[in-house]
Every structure is written in structure tokens, then in C-alpha cells.
N, C-alpha and C positions, 0 to 999 in steps of 0.2 A: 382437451384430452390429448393425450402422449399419441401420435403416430404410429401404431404397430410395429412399423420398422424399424422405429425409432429406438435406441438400445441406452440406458440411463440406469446405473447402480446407484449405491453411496457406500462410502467408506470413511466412518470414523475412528480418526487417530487418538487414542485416552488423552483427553486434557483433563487434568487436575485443577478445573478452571477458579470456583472457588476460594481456594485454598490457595492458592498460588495469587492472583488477584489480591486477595488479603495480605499475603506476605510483601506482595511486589508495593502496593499502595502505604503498606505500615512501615519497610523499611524506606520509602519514596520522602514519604514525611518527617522521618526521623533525621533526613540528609540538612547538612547547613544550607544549602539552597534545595529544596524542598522541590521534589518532581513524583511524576508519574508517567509512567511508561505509556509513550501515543498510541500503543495498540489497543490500549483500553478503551480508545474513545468508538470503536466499530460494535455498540449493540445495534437491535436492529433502529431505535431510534438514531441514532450516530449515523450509521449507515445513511440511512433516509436523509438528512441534512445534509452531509457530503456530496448525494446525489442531486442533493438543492445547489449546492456550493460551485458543482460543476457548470451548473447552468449560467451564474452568474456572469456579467455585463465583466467585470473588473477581472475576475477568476481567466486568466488570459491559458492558462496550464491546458487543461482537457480542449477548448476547442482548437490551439496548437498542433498538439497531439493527434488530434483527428483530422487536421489538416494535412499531416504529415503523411497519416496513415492512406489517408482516401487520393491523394495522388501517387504514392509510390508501395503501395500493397503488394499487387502484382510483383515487383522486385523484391520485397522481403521474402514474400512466398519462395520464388525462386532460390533466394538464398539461405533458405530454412529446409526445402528439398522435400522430395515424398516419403508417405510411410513413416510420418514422426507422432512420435506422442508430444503433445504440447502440453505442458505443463504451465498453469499460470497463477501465478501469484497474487492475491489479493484482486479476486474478480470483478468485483465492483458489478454495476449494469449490466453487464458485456456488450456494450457498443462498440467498444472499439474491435472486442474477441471477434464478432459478427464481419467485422469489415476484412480481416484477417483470414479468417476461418472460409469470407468466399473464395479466398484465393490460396490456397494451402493445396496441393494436390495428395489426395488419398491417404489423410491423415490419417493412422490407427487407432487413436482415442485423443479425448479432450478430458484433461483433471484439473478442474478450478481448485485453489485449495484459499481459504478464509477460516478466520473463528468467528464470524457471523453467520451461524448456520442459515436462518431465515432468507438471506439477502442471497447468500450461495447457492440455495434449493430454487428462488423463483428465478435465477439466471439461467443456469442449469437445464431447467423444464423448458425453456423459452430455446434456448438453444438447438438441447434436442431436437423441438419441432421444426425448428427451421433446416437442422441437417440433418433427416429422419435415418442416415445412413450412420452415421457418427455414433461411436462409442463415447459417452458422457458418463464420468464418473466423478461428483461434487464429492472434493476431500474436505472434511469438517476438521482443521488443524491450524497450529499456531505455526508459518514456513519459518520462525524464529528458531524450532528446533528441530533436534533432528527427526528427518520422517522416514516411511516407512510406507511405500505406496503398493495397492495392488497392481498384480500382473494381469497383461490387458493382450496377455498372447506368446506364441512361440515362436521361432523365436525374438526376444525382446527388441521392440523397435527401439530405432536410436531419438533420444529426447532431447526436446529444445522447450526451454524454460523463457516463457513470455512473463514479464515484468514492466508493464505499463506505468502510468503514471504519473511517473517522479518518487514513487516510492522508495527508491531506494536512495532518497535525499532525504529521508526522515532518519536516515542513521548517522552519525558523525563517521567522517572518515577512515578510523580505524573500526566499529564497528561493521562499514560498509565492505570492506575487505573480506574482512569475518565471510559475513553473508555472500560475501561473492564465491570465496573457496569453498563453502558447503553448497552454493550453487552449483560449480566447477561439478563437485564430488557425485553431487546427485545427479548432472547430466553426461559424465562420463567420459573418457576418452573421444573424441570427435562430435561429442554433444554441441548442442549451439543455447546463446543465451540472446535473446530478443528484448532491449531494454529501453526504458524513455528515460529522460533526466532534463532537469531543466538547468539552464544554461545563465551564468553571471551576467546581467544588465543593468539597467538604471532603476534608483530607491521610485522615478518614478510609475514604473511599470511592476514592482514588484509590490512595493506597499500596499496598493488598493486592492490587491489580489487575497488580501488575509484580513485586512479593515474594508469589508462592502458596503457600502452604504446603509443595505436591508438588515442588516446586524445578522446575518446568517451563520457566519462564521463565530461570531459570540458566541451566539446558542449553541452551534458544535462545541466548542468548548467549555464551554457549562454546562452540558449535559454529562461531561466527564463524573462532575461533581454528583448529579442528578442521580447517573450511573452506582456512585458510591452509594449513595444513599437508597437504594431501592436494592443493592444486593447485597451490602456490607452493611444493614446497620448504621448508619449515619446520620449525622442531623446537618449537615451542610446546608445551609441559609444562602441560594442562590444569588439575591436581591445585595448579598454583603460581598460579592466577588462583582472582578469587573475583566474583560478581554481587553488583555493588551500584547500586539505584533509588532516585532521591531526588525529594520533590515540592518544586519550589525555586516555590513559589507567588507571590514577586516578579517572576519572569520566565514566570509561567503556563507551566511546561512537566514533564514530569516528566523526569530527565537517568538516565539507564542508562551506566555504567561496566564496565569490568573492570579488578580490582584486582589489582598485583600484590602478593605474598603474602608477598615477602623481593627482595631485590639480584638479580638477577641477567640471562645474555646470552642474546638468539633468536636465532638464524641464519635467513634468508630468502633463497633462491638464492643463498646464497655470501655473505651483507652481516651484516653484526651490527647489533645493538639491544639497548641499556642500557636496563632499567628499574632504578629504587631500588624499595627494599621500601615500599608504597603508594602506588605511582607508578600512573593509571591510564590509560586508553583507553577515551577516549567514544566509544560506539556506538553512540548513538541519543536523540534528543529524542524527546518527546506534547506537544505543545505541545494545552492546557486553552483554550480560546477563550470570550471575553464573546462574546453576539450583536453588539453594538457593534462590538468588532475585527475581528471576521471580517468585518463587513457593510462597513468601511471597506475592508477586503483586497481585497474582490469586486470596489469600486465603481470602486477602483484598477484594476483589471484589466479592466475594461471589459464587467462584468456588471450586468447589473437583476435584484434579488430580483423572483420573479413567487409563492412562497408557499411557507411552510416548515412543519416539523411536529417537536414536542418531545413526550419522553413526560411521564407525568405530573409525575415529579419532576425535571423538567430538566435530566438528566442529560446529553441527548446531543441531535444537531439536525441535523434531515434539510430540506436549503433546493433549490427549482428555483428555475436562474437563465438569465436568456438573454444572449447577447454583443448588447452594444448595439447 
């Protein structure tokens, strides 16, 4: 049970989820290389696998990241300041939000914002309880568009937008920008952005991080398909696709496929879809970032680095930035 003092809304933003899905997935397939947009892959199964994924031996990303976090928290707090709403991005767990959130002084609310309602509502409740003082409001929304958040008081605190993970490696470069300028817009004049990203290395360290040994990461990716089929209508034959992650270190990214496995026809609400045998469907970039590029991405976007923190081996890079 919810703590009394514990203060916890919801606020859903209209997703035209649906309908939008069907369009995103039918014009995905109709492209000469053939994709589907990686937000689709967070039902709540997806979810659930990801959260498998983090745990993984090879998956060097998330325990990085909370390496990161758990010796230098106390400093990001600092530099994030009191009386913020913290907005964040694609919640996931909130393990990391947790290790953060101990150190954040007199925050005025917390608004996870995901389109996995499920995985967003039991983070949310779990958070609450732990910060019975805390204003928690789970936004049910796509942060790909524009939002539209409630007011959490008068007058309006200043927001800092947490964005964990490396998330923001799943967009190519010029999308990424995009994304950072409607960050900018939504955190406002002196706003702050709190962000992970993981960092250019060796195919040895990067490869086994997307090929596990446990085939976890497969399974995430064919559940995409799994996905289609349980909400669109589709007869996608899982056994005929296969996971394949390649580290294309020209274009700093790592590119995730599904492969098909021999010729043959999907049906999706009544329309057909040819593949040849090895024909595939990208679903998903990691884009690997120099501090360089990134720092050029940010400046584009109308951020100022104010201090960043790498672990020992430079694997990954946790930067506070303010909109100029």
C-alpha cells in the first residue's frame, strides 16, 4: 500500500497508439531496407526482457551507468539544485531514478514519462513509497512528441530532464539533435538536462553486449515481431526470423536486424509483405559517441556542458547540461 503521505497522480497524454503503430510498421516495411521504429519494441513483455538484458554478464551499459551514478550522485544532485521537477525519460526500473532521487534536495515532483503504461505504474508506486514526501506523477506518453505536462504548482519549478541509459543513442545523429532541441524547449531557459550515453570502444566490448550468450537479446527482438502479431493482425512465423547485431564502427553505431531465414509472405491486417531469404528489418541503432560528437550535438541544441563524469575505463558518460 501507498503511504498516506505519499502524493502519486497519472496523467495520460492521447496516444493514437493503434493506428499510428499500423501506419509506422506498414510504411517501415514498405521501405527498400525495411525497418521498424525501436520504440515499438517496450510492451510490457519488451519491457520485461530489457529489464533481463540489463542484468546480463556481457550488457556492460546499465551496471556502468550505475557505477557512475553510485559514486558521484551526491555531485549531480548538487548540480541539478533544489526545488526541480525532474522529468525522465523512458523509466525503465528506476534503479538508477532511486539512487538519484536520494540525493536531489527538495525536489517538487517526479514525472516519469514511457509508452509502456504497465512497467511506468509499478515504478512509479515503488517510488512513491520510498519517497512518501514526493510528488509522483507517471506520464503515459510517447517523449518523441510533443507533450503537454501537468502543473505540479505555483509558481512553476525550474525542470531538469533525466535521460538515463544511452537512450538517446537509439536515434541517429540528426534525429538526436531534434530530440535534444524539444528537450531544450520543454526544460526551458536555465533548465538542466541529466543524460547517459555510451561512449566509442572496442567491437570487443561492444559486440557481446547485443549477442548474450542466453539469446536474451534475440528474444527482445522478436518479440517486436511477436508484438505485431498479437496487436496488428499478423501472422509472423518467429522460428523464420533470426537476431542479428553488427558493430559497423564507421558509422559509430551498433545496427540490430531481423533476418529472414528463407522467401517468404506476412500478412498484416489483410496486406502482404515479401521478404527474400536474407532480406532483413532494422530495428534498432546504439549509436557509440566520441565526447567530441556528442558535445557538438548538445551545443547544436542549445545546451552548455556544466560537468560530466566517466568511469574508470571510459566506457560510458554521465554529462549535466543547461539550455542556454
Amino acid at each position: 500500500m501507498t503511504p498516506p503521505s505519499a502524493t502519486i497522480s497519472r496523467h495520460d497524454q492521447p496516444i493514437m497508439w493503434r493506428g499510428q503503430f499500423m501506419n509506422d510498421v506498414v510504411h517501415g516495411l514498405r521501405c527498400s531496407q525495411k525497418e521498424i521504429p525501436c520504440k515499438y519494441f517496450y510492451d510490457e513483455t519488451g519491457s520485461a526482457l530489457f529489464d533481463e538484458i540489463c542484468e546480463l554478464d556481457e550488457y556492460y551499459l546499465t551496471r556502468t551507468e550505475l557505477a557512475i551514478l553510485q559514486a558521484h550522485a551526491p555531485e549531480m544532485a548538487a548540480a541539478i539544485g533544489e526545488d526541480c521537477e525532474l522529468i525522465e525519460f523512458g523509466s525503465g526500473s528506476g534503479i538508477k531514478t532511486r539512487l538519484l532521487l536520494d540525493q536531489v534536495r527538495s525536489p517538487r515532483a517526479y514525472l516519469p514519462i514511457d509508452v509502456a503504461r504497465e512497467p511506468i505504474e509499478r515504478s512509479a508506486l515503488a517510488l512513491a513509497e520510498r519517497f512518501p514526501g514526493l510528488v509522483v506523477v507517471p506520464v503515459h506518453a510517447d517523449f518523441t512528441s510533443p507533450l503537454s505536462l501537468p502543473s505540479t504548482g505555483e509558481p512553476r519549478a525550474r525542470r531538469v530532464v533525466y535521460f538515463p541509459g544511452s537512450t538517446i543513442g537509439n536515434f541517429s545523429p540528426r534525429a538526436a539533435v531534434r530530440l535534444l532541441r524539444s528537450i531544450a524547449r520543454l526544460a526551458g531557459a536555465g533548465g538542466g538536462l541529466l543524460v547517459g550515453f555510451d561512449l566509442d570502444k572496442n567491437e570487443s566490448i561492444v559486440w557481446p553486449a547485443y549477442n548474450d550468450r542466453r539469446g536474451v537479446t534475440a528474444a527482445f527482438n522478436l518479440n517486436l515481431l511477436a508484438r505485431i502479431n498479437r496487436e496488428l493482425d499478423a501472422d509472423f512465423d518467429l522460428d523464420a526470423f533470426a537476431h542479428r547485431a553488427t558493430y559497423v564502427r564507421e558509422k559509430e553505431r551498433v545496427e540490430m536486424h531481423l533476418v529472414s531465414r528463407s522467401a517468404q509472405l506476412v500478412r498484416i491486417a489483410g496486406l502482404e509483405f515479401g521478404f527474400d531469404e536474407g532480406e532483413t528489418i532494422h530495428t534498432e541503432c546504439s549509436y557509440k559517441y566520441s565526447l567530441e560528437h556528442f558535445g557538438r550535438m548538445t551545443s547544436r541544441a542549445g545546451f552548455t556542458l556544466i560537468r560530466q563524469w566517466l568511469d574508470p575505463m571510459r566506457f560510458f558518460a554521465v554529462q549535466y547540461l543547461v539550455v542556454d
